[in-house]
Every structure is written in structure tokens, then in C-alpha cells.
C-alpha positions in Angstrom: 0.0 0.0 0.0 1.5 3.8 -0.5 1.6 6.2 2.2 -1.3 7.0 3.8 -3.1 10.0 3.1 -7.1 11.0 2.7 -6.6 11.9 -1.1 -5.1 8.3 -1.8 -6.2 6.2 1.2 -10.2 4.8 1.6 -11.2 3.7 5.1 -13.7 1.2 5.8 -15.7 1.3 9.5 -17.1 -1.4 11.3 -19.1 -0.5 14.5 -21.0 3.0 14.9 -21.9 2.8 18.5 -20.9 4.9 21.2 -17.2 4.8 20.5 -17.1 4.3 16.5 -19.4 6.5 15.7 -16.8 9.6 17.1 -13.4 8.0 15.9 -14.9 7.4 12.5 -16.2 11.2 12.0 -12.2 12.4 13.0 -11.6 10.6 9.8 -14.2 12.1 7.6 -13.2 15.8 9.1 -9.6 15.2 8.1 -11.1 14.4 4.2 -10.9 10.5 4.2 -13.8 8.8 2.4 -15.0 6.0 4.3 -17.0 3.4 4.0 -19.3 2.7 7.0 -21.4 -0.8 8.1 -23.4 -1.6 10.9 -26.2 -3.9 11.9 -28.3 -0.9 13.0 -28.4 0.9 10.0 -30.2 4.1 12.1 -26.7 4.1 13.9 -24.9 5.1 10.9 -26.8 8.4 9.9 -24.9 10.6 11.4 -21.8 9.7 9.8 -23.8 9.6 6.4 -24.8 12.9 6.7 -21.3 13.9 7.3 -20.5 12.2 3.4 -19.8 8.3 5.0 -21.0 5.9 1.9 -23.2 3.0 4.1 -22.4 -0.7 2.7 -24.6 -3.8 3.4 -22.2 -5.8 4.5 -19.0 -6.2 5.7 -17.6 -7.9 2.7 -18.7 -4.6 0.6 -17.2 -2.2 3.0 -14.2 -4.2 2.9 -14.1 -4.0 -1.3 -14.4 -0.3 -1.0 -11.3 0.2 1.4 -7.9 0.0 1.8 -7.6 0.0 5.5 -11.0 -1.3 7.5 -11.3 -0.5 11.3 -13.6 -2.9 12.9 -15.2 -1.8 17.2 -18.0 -4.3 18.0 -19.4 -5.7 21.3 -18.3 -9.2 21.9 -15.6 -11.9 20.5 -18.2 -13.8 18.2 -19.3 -10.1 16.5 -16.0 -10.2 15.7 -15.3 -13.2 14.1 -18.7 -12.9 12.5 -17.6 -9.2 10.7 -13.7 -10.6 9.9 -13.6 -13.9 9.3 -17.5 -14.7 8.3 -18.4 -16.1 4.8 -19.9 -12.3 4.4 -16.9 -10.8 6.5 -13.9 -8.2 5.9 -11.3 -11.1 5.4 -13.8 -12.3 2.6 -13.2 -8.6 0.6 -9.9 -7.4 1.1 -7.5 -7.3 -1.6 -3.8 -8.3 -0.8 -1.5 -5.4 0.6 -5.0 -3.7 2.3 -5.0 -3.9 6.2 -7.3 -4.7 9.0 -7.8 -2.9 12.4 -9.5 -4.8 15.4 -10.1 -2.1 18.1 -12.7 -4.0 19.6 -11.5 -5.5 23.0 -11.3 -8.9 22.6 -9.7 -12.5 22.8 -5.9 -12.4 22.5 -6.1 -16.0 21.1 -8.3 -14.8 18.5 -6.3 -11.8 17.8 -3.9 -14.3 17.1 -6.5 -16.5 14.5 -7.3 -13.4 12.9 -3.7 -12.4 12.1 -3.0 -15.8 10.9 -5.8 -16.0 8.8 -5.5 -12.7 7.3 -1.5 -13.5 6.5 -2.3 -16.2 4.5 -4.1 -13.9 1.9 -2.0 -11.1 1.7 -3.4 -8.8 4.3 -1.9 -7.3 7.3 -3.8 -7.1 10.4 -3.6 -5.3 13.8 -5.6 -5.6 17.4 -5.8 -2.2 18.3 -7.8 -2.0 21.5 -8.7 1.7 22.9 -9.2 3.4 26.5 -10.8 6.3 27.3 -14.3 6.0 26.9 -17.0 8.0 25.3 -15.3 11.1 26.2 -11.9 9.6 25.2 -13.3 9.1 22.0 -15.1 12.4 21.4 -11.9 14.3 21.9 -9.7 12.1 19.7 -7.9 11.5 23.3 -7.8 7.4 23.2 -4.9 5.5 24.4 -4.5 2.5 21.2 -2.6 -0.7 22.6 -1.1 -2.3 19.2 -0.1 -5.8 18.2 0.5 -7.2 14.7 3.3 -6.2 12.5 5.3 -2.8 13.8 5.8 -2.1 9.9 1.7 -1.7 9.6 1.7 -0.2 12.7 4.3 2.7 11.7 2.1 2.9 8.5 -1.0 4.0 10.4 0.7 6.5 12.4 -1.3 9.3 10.3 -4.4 7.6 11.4 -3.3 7.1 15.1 -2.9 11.1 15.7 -6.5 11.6 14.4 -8.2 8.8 17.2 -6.0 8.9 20.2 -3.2 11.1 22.2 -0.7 7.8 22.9 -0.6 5.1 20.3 2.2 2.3 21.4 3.0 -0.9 20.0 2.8 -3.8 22.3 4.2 -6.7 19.9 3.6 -9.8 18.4 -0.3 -10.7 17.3 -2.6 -10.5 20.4 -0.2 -8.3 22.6 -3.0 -5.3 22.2 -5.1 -7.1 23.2 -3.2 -8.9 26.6 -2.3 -5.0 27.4 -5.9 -3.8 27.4 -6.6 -6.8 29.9 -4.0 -5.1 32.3 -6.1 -2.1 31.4 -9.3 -3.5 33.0 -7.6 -4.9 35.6 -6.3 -1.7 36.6 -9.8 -0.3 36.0 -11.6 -3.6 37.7 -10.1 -2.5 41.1 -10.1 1.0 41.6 -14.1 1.1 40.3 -14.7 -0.7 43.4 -12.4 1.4 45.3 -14.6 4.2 44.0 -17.6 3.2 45.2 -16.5 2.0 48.6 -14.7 5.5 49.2 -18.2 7.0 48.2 -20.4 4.8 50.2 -17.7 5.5 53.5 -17.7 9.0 52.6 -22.1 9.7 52.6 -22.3 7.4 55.7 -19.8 9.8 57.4 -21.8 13.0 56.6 -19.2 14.6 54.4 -20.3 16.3 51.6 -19.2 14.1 48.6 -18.8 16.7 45.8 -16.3 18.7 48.3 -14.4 15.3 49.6 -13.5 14.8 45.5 -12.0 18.2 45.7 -9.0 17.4 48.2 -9.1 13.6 47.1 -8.6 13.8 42.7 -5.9 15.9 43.3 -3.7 14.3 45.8 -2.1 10.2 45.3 -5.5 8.9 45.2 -6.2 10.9 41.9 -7.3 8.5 38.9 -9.2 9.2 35.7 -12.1 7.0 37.2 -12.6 9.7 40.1 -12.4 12.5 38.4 -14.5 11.3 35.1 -17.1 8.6 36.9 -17.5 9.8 40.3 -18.9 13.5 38.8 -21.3 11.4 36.6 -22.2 9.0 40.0 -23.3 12.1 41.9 -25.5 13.6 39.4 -26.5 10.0 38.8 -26.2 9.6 35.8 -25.5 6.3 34.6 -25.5 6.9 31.1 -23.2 4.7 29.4 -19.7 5.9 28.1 -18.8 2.7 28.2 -21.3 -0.7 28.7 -21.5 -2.9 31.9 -21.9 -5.7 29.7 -19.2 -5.1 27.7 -17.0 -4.6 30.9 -18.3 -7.8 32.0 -17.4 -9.9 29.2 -13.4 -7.8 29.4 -12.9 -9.1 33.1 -14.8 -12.5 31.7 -11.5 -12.5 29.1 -9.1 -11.7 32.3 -9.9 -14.5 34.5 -9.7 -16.8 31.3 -6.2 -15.8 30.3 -5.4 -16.1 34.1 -6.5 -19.2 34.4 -4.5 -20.3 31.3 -1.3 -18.4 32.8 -1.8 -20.2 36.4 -2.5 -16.4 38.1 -5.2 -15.9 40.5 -6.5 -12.3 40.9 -8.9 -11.7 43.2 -9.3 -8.2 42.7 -10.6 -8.7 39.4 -13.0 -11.7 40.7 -14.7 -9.5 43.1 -15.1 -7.2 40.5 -16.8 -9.4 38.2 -19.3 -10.7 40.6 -20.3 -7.1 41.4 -20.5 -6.4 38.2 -22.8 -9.6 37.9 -25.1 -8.2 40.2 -25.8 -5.0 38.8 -26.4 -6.8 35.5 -28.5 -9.1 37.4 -30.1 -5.6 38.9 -31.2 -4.6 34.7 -27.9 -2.0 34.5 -26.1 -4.2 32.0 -26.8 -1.4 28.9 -25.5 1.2 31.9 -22.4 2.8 32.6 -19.7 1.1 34.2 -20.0 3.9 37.0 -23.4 2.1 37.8 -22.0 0.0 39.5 -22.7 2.3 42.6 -25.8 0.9 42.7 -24.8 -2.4 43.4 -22.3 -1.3 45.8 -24.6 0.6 47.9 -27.4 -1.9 48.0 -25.2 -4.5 49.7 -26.2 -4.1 53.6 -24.3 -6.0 56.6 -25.9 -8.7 57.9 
């Protein structure tokens, strides 16, 4: 492929939800045409209205681009839009590339690549953080595996979606480093809503408590972003419980498989499992307040 640039280079999107749909409309403001799929075609017309050309399928979207970005929910939406008999794998020509940013399996970030090197394609996991807001302001950190020559390739791309864009290695390595990303974020939600809980049962005032706390060693972007949203609550979602279920789900699997036990991220998960179990599983991950604060002592 030659150098990337939006008078040469066509972009195919998969995925126009809550994240997709603001990291695909960076592209079309910098002038790259795109091509745009999703199973809920009322998802995509913001983007057509900003000049994205809507395909049918992911095989079409796929014939119409030279680099296809793919964010969907869940593992099997991925293999069903890259390696389906109607998938992007199915379309590419040899020398294109394909970009996984969904968070995922690292095994079948692994499948993927291999399957996509046996026709001539390159392909990348590319998981994000930063959430809705991360997203919005073209402010995502992008974990990278694949090969670093496609990686260096995208760098135009990179600067339009995210502020850091690293690459972790070898084929699944995005996707193992956005598991240490949940972890991370597994823990110190529940920290969140335990300092929250301690702090309304004391009498302080919670709003002026996050004042002396975000800016001192207990700072995180959790407290600052989530714990504004939590008091107004609002539990709108910048990011999905289920989806957060299914990350932490992918966790204890590749611990498991590594002989690690985390118990952190297992106590996460089962609170997690109760909001869900609560109806909050198309909520914010900050819902999980709820679940927090509806566990009494016994």
C-alpha cells in the first residue's frame, strides 16, 4: 500500500456505536472517504450525513477500502464481521490492512492475524481506552499488536483517534495489554464506590471530599471522570456494563490459562454480575454504585 493519506487512502468502519461513531467522523473531518457498516443501519446516519458511503455488509465495505477498522461488542461479533463467509477477510484485496479495536480475545487476535497473513493482508488488534469522552476528543490510548511495519504505517491515522498510540508486539499483545487495562480499572471502580459509600455514611459532603481527594495520590481518571457522573446519577453509558463484564470475563480466562489468580478482578466481576442481574447491563460502568450501595451488613 503507498503512504497513507485522505486523497489516496479509503477507510472502511465497522461498528458506529458509542465509540465508533466519534473515531470514524475524526476521519471524515480530516477528508478521508470511508465506508461505513453496521447492523443498525439508524446508527450510521450521522456519519452519512457527514459524506460516509453506508455498505450492506462487511464484505462490501471491505471492497471499497484500503484500510478497515472494525469496534463491535463481543468476540463472536468479531469473528462474524472478519472472518465470516460475508466478513472483511472475505473482501480485502492483498497489501490492504485490518484494524481490530474491539477489546477482545488475545487468542483470536492471534486467529485473525494468521488468517489474514495467509491472503496477503496485514492485520492489527488495536484495542482503545478512554471511553466515550476519550473518544469524542480524539484522546484514546491505542494498545497495538500485529506487524510494527503496519503499525508505523497508520501513524497518520493514530494522531487523528488517540493522544498515545504504542506498540505492544507480536499478534494479540493489544489485546493482553488492554486486559491489564481493566484490571487496573476492575479494582479501583470498586475502590470508587467504597470511598463513596464510606464517605455519605460519614456525613461529608461528597462533591467537596472529590476536591482534596482527585488531586492528591489517590487521583485517577475513574474519580475524576465517573465519580462526577455517579453524583449527578447519571449512569448513562460511556462505556457498557456488559461489555466490561465480558473484558474481566477474558481476564480470568487468560489467568486461568497463565496459572495467576486475581482476586481483585473476581470480586469485580461478581459485582459487576449483580448489577447486571439488577437490569444495568446497557448502563455505565460507573453504575456500579448501585450495586455497591445496596449491599447491607448482615
Amino acid at each position: 500500500m503507498q503512504s497513507i493519506h485522505p486523497e489516496t487512502t479509503s477507510i472502511g468502519w465497522i461498528g458506529t456505536g458509542v465509540m465508533g461513531k466519534s473515531m470514524c467522523s475524526h476521519l471524515l473531518k480530516a477528508g478521508y472517504t470511508a465506508s461505513i457498516y453496521n447492523r443498525s443501519p439508524k446508527k450510521m446516519d450521522s456519519l452519512v450525513a457527514m459524506g460516509a458511503k453506508p455498505c450492506a455488509s462487511p464484505k462490501e465495505v471491505a471492497q471499497k477500502s484500503d484500510i478497515v477498522f472494525s469496534i463491535v461488542g463481543f468476540p463472536a461479533d468479531v469473528e462474524e464481521v472478519l472472518l465470516g463467509g460475508d466478513g472483511v477477510l472475505a473482501g480485502l484485496r492483498p497489501g490492504c490492512v485490518m484494524v481490530d479495536m474491539t477489546t477482545s480475545r488475545p487468542m483470536l487476535a492471534q486467529e485473525i492475524y494468521r488468517r489474514a497473513k495467509e491472503v496477503g493482508v496485514a492485520s492489527l488488534d488495536a484495542p482503545v481506552s478512554g471511553g466515550d469522552i476519550g473518544a469524542k476528543e480524539a484522546r484514546l490510548s491505542i494498545m497495538v499488536g500485529g506487524d510494527r511495519s503496519a503499525f508505523e504505517m497508520l501513524e497518520p491515522i493514530w494522531k487523528l483517534l488517540g493522544k498515545t498510540f504504542v506498540y505492544q508486539g507480536a499478534a494479540g499483545c493489544g489485546q493482553h495489554t488492554k486486559m491489564v487495562n481493566q484490571t487496573l480499572i476492575a479494582s479501583s471502580m470498586v475502590g470508587l464506590c467504597e470511598a463513596l459509600l464510606y464517605a455519605k455514611n460519614s456525613g461529608l459532603d461528597p462533591a467537596t471530599v472529590l476536591e482534596s481527594v482527585s488531586s492528591g495520590a489517590a487521583g485517577s481518571w475513574s474519580l475524576s471522570n465517573l465519580l462526577p457522573r455517579i453524583l449527578k446519577e447519571d449512569y448513562s453509558p460511556g462505556f457498557f456494563v456488559d461489555h466490561f463484564v465480558k473484558d474481566l470475563g477474558i481476564v480470568l480466562e487468560e489467568a486461568a490459562r497463565m496459572n495467576i489468580v486475581m482476586p481483585g478482578v473476581d470480586l469485580a466481576k461478581r459485582l459487576y454480575n449483580q448489577l447486571q442481574d439488577m437490569g444495568h447491563g446497557s448502563s455505565g460502568t460507573q453504575a456500579l454504585w448501585l450495586a455497591v450501595q445496596s449491599n447491607k451488613k448482615t
